[in-house]
NUTI-140726 format. One record per atom (N, C-alpha, C): x, y, z. Coordinates in steps of 0.2 Angstrom, whole numbers, padded with zeros to 4 digits, always signed. Atoms other than C-alpha are relative to their C-alpha. Layout:
BEGIN
XYZ
...
// end
This chain:
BEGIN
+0001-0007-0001
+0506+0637+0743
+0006+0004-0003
-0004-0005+0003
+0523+0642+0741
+0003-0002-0010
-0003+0001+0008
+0525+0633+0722
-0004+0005-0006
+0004-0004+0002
+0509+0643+0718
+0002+0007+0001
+0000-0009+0000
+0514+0661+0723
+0008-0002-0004
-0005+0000+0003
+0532+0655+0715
-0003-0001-0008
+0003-0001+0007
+0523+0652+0698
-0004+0005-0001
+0002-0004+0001
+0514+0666+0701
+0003+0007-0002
-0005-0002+0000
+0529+0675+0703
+0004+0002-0006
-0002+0003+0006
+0535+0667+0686
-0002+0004-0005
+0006-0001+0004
+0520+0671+0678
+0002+0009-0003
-0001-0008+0000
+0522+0691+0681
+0005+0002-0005
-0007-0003+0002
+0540+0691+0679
+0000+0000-0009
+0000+0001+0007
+0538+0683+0661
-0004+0004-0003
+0005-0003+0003
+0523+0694+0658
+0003+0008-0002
-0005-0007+0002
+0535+0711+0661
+0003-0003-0004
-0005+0001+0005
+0547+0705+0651
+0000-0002-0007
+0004-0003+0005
+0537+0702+0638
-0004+0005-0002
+0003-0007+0000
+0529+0718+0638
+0006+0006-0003
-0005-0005+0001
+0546+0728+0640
+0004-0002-0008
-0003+0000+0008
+0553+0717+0623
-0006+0003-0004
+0004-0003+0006
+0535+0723+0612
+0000+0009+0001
-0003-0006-0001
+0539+0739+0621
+0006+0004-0005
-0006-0002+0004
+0557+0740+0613
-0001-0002-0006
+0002+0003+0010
+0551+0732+0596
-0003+0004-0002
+0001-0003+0003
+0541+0746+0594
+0000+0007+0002
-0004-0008+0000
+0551+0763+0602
+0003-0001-0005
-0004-0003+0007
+0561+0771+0589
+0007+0000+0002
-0005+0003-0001
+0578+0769+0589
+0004+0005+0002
+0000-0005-0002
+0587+0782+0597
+0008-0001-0001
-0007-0001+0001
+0607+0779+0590
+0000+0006-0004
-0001-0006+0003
+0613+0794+0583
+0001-0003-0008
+0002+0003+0006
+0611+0794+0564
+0007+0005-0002
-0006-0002+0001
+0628+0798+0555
+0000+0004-0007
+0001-0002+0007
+0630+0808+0538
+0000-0004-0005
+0000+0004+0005
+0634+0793+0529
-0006-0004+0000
+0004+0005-0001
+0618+0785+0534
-0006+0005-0004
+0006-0004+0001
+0606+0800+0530
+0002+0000-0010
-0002+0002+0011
+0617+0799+0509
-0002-0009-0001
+0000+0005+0003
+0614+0781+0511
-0010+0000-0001
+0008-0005-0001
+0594+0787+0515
-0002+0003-0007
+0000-0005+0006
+0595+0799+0500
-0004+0007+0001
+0006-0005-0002
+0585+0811+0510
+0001+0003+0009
-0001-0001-0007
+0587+0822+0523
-0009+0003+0003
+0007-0001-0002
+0569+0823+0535
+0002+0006+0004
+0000-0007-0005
+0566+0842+0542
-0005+0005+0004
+0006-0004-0003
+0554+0848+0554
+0000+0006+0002
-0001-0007-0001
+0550+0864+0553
-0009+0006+0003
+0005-0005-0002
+0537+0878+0558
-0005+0002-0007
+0003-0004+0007
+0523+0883+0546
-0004+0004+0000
+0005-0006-0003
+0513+0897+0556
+0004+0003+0000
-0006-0005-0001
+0530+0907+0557
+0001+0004-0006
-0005-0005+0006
+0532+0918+0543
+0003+0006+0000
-0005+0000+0005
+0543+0923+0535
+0005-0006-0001
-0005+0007-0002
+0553+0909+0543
-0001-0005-0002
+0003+0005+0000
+0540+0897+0540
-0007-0001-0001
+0008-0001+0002
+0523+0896+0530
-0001-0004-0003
-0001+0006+0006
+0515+0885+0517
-0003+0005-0006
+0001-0002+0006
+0514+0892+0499
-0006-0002-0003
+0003+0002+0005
+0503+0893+0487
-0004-0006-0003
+0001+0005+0001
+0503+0877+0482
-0001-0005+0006
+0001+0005-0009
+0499+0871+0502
+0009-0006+0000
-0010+0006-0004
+0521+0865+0503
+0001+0005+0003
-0005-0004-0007
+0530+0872+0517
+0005+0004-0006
-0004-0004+0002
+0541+0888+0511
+0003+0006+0008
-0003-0006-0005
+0549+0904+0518
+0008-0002+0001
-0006-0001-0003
+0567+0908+0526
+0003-0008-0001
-0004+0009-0001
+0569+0888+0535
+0000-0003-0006
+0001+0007+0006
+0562+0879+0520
+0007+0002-0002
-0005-0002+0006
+0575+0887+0508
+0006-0002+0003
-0006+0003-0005
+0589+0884+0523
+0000-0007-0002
+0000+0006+0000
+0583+0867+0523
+0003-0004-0009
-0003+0003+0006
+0584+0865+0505
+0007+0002-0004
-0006-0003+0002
+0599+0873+0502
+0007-0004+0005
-0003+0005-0002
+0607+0860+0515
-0002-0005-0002
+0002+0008+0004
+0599+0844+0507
+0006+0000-0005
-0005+0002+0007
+0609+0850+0491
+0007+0001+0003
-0007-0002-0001
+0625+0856+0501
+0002-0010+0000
-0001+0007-0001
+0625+0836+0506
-0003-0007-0006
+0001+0001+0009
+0618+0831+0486
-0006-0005+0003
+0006+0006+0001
+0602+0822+0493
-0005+0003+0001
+0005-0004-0001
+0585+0827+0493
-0004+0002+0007
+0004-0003-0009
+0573+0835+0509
-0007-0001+0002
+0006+0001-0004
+0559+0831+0516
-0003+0004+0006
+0004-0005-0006
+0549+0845+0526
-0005-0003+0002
+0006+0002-0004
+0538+0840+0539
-0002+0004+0006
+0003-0004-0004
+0527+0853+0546
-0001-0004+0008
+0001+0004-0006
+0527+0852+0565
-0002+0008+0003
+0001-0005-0001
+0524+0865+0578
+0003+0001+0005
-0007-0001-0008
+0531+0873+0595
-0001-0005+0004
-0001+0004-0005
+0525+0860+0607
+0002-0007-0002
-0001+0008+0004
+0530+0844+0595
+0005+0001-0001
-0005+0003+0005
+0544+0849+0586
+0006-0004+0004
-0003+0006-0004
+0557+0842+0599
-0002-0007+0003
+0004+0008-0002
+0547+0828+0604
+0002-0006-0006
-0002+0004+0006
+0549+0823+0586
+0008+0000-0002
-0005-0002+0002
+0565+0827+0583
+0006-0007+0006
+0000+0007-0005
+0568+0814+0599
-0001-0007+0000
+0004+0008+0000
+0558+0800+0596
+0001-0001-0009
-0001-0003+0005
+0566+0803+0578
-0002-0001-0007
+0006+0001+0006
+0552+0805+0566
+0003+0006-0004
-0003-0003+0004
+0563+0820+0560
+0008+0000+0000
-0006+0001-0001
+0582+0820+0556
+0003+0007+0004
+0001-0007-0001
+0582+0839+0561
-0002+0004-0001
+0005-0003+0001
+0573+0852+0565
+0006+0008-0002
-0001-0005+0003
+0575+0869+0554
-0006+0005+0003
+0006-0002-0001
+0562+0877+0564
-0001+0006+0006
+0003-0007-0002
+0563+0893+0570
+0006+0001+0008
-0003+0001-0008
+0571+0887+0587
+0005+0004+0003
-0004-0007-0001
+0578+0901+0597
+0005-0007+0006
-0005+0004-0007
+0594+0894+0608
+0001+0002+0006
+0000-0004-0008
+0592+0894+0627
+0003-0006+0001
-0005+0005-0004
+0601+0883+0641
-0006-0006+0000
+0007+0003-0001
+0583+0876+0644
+0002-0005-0005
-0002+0005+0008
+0585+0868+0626
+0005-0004-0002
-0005+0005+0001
+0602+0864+0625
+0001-0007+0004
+0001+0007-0004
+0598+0851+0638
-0003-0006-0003
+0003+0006+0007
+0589+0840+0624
+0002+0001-0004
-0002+0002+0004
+0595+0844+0611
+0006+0003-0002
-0009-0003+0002
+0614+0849+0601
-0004+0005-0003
+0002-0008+0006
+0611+0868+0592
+0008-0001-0003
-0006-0002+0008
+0622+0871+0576
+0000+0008+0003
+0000-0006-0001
+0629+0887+0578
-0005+0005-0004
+0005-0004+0000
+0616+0902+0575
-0001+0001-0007
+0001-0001+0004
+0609+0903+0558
-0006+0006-0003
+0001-0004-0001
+0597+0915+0559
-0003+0004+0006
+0001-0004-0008
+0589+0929+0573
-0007+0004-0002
+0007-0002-0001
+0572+0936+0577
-0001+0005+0004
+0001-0003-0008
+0567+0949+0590
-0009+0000+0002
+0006+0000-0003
+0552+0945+0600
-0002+0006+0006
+0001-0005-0002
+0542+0960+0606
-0007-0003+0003
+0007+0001-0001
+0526+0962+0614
-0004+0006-0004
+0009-0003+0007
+0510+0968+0601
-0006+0001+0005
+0008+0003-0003
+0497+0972+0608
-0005+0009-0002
+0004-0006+0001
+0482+0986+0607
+0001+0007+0001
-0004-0008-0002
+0488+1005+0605
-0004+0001+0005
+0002-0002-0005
+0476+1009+0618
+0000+0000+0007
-0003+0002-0007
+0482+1001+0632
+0006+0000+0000
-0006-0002-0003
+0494+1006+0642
+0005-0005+0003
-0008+0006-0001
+0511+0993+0641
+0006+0002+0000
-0009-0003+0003
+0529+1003+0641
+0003-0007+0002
-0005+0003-0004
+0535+0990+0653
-0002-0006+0002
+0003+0006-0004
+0533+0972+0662
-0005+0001+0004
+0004+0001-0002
+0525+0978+0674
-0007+0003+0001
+0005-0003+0002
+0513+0987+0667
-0007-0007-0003
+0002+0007+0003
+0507+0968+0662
-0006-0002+0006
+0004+0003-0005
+0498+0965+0678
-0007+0001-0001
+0006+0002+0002
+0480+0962+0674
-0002+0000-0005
+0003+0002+0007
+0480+0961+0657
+0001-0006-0002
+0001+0006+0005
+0477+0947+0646
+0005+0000-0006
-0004+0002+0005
+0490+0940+0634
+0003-0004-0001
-0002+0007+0001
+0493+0927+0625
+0007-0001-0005
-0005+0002+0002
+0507+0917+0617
-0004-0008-0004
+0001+0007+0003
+0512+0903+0606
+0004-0006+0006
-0003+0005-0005
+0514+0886+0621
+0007-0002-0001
-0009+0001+0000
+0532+0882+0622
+0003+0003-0004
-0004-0003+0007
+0538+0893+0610
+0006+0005+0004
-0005-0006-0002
+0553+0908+0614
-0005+0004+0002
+0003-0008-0001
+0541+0921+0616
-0005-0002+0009
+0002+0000-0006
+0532+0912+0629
+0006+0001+0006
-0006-0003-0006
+0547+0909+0640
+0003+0007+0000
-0004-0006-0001
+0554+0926+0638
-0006+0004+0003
+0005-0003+0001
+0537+0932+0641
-0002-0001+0010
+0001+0004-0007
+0534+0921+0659
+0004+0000+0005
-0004-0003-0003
+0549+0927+0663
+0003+0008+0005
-0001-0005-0002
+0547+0944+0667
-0007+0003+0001
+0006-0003-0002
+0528+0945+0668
-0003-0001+0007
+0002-0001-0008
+0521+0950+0686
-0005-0003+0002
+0004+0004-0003
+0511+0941+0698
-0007+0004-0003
+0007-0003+0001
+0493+0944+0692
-0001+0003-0008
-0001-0001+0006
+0498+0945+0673
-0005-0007-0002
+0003+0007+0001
+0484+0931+0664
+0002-0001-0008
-0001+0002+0007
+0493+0923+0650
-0002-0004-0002
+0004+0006+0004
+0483+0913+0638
+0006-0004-0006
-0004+0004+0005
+0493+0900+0628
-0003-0003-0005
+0001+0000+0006
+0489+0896+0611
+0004-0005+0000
-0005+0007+0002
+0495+0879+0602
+0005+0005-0005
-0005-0002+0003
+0502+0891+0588
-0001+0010+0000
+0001-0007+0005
+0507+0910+0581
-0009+0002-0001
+0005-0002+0005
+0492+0910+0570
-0006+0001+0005
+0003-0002-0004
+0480+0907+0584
+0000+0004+0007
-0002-0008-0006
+0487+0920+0596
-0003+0005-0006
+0001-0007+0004
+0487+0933+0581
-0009+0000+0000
+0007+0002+0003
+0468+0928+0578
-0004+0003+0009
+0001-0001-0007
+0466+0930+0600
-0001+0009-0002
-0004-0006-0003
+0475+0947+0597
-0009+0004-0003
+0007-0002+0004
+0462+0952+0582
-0007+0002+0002
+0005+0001-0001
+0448+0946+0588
-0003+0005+0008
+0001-0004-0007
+0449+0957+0607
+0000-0008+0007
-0002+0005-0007
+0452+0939+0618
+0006+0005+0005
-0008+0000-0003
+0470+0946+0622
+0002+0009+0001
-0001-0005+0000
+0475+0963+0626
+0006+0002-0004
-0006-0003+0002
+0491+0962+0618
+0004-0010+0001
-0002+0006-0001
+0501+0946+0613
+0009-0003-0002
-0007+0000+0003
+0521+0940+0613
+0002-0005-0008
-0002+0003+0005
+0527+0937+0596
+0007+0003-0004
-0007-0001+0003
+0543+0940+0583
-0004+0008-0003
+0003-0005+0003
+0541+0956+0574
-0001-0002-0008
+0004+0002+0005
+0537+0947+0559
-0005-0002-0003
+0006+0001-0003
+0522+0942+0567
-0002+0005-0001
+0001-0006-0001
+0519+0958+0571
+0000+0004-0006
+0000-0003+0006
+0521+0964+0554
-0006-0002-0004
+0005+0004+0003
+0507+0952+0548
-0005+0003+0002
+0009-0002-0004
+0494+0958+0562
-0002+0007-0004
-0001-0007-0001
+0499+0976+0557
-0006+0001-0009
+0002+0002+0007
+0493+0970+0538
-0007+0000-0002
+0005+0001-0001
+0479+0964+0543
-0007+0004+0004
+0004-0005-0005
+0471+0976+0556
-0001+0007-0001
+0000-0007+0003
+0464+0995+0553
+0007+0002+0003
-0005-0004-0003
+0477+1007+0555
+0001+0003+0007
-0001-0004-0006
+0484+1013+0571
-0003-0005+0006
+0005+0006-0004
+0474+0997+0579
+0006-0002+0006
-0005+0003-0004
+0492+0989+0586
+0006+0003+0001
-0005-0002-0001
+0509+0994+0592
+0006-0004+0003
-0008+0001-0003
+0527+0988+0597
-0001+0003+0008
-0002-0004-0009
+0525+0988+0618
+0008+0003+0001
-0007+0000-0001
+0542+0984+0620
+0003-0007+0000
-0006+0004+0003
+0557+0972+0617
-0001-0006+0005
+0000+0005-0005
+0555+0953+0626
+0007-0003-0002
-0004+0004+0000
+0569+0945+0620
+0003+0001-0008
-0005+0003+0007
+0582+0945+0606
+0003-0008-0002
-0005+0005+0000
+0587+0928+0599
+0004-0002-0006
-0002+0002+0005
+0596+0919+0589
-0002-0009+0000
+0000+0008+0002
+0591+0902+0580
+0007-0005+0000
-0003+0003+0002
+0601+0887+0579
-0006-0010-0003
+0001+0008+0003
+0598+0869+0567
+0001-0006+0008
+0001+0003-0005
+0593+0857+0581
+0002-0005-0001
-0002+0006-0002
+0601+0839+0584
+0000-0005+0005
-0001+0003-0007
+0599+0826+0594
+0007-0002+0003
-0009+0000-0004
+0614+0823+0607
+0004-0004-0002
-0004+0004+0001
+0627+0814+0604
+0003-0001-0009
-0001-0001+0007
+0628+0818+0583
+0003+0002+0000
-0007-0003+0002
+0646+0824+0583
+0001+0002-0006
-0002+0002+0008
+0650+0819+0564
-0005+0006-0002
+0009-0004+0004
+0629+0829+0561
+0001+0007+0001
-0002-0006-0001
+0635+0843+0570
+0003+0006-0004
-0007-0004+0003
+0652+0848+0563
-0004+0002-0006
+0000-0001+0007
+0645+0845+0546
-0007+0007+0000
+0002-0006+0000
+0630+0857+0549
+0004+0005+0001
-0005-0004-0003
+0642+0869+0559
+0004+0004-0006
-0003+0000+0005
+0652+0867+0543
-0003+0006-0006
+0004+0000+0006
+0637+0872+0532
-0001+0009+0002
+0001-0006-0002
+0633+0888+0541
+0004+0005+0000
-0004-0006-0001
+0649+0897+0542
+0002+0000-0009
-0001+0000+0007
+0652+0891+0523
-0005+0006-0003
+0007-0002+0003
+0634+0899+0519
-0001+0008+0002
+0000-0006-0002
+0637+0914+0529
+0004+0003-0001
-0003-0002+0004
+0654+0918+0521
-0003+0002-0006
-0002-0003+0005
+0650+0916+0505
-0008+0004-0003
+0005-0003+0004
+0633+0926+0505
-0005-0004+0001
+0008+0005+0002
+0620+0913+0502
-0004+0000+0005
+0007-0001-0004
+0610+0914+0520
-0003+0007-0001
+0005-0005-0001
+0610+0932+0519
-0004+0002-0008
+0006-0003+0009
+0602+0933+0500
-0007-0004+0002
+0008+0004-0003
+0588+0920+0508
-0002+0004+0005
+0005-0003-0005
+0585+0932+0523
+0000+0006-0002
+0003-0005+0005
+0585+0947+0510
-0006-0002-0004
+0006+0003+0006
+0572+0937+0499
-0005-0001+0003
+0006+0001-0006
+0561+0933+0516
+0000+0006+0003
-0001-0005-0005
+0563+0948+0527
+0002+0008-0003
-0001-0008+0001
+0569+0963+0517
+0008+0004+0002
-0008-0004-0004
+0586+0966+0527
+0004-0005+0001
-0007+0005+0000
+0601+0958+0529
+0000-0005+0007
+0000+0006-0007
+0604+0944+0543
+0004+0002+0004
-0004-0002-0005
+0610+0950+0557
+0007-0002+0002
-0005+0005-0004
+0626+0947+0566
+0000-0005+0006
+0002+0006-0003
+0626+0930+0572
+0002-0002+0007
-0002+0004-0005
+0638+0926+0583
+0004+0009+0007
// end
């Protein structure tokens, strides 16, 4: 009996342990990747946002464009190798950026404490202000004028949290996987009014007869930073590097005059 529940014993153990090696033979490798690895690569991977425009759309030709792309590509060549954009969205892009299906993301990411707990931020490269949109005819100056209306966001995104944060008991907010189908909510009458950047906002505005929407008011100001996974020292500085070079000599603010119209805010 007892040689029997000892090789049964056996049996399991071996069977864990087997498991946990085809386990680790096919997680992804989670060492920090170093600049000299990404030039030995030839290619930097970037996931970025492609419902966010200005920041982040796909062109004409169905490639990812706007604001990040140009960022991204304008750091592939700072570092002389080429970039790989891979469209991702708000509730993925950290997940990939972890499990590292991308080298970093260029994508929109507003820096909270929340965040910096997964992953490194580069200092601030660009900034955004998310407001709440929603229908002129309803009455929204304030948070808590929010209590029984309907409105939606993008899930995990900035606008949600900023949104969740001040909205009052009995606020029903609908989450969307992205931007595109919040705007479409907003559109369509699902949503009474929905949190996004004013860039968004600018696109609803394009879209919808005159006088249809309005700027309730202000959710949150942020600012973006280049995301990293933790422990990329060496990945850091050199972004780090690339953004105060870029924002000296001009070159981020001619890319957020070319997308957006206006100069790039004060960053830091």
């Amino acid at each position: 009996m007892i040689k029997h529940m000892q090789r049964r014993v056996f049996t399991g153990t071996a069977l864990a342990l087997g498991l946990a090696a085809t386990l680790s033979a096919w997680a992804p490798a989670a060492s920090a990747q170093s600049v000299a690895d990404l030039k030995k690569k030839g290619e930097l991977t970037v996931g970025m946002l492609v419902d966010f425009p200005p920041y982040g759309t796909m062109n004409a030709s169905n490639q990812p464009d706007g604001y990040d792309a140009d960022v991204a590509r304008l750091l592939a060549k700072d570092l002389g190798i080429k970039v790989n954009i891979v469209p991702v969205t708000g509730p993925n892009r950290i997940p990939f950026l972890l499990t590292n299906k991308v080298d970093l993301l260029i994508a929109s990411l507003a820096i909270t404490p929340e965040r910096a707990k997964q992953v490194q931020f580069s200092t601030p490269y660009a900034a955004a202000s998310i407001v709440l949109y929603g229908a002129k005819k309803v009455d929204m100056k304030a948070a808590p004028d929010l209590k029984g209306k309907r409105v939606g966001v993008a899930r995990a995104s900035t606008q949600d949290l900023a949104l969740t944060a001040v909205a009052p008991e009995g606020t029903e907010i609908r989450r969307f996987d992205d931007d595109a189908s919040a705007m479409q909510a907003l559109l369509s009458g699902q949503v009474d009014a929905i949190g996004c950047s004013t860039t968004v906002a600018a696109q609803i505005a394009k879209r919808a007869p005159a006088n249809t929407f309005e700027n309730k008011f202000l959710l949150r100001q942020q600012v973006m930073g280049v995301a990293m996974r933790p422990g990329q020292a060496e990945l850091l500085k050199t972004v780090d590097d690339f953004v105060a070079r870029n924002s000296a000599n001009g070159e981020l603010n001619k890319l957020y005059q070319k997308w957006l119209g206006t100069d790039l805010p004060k960053l830091q």
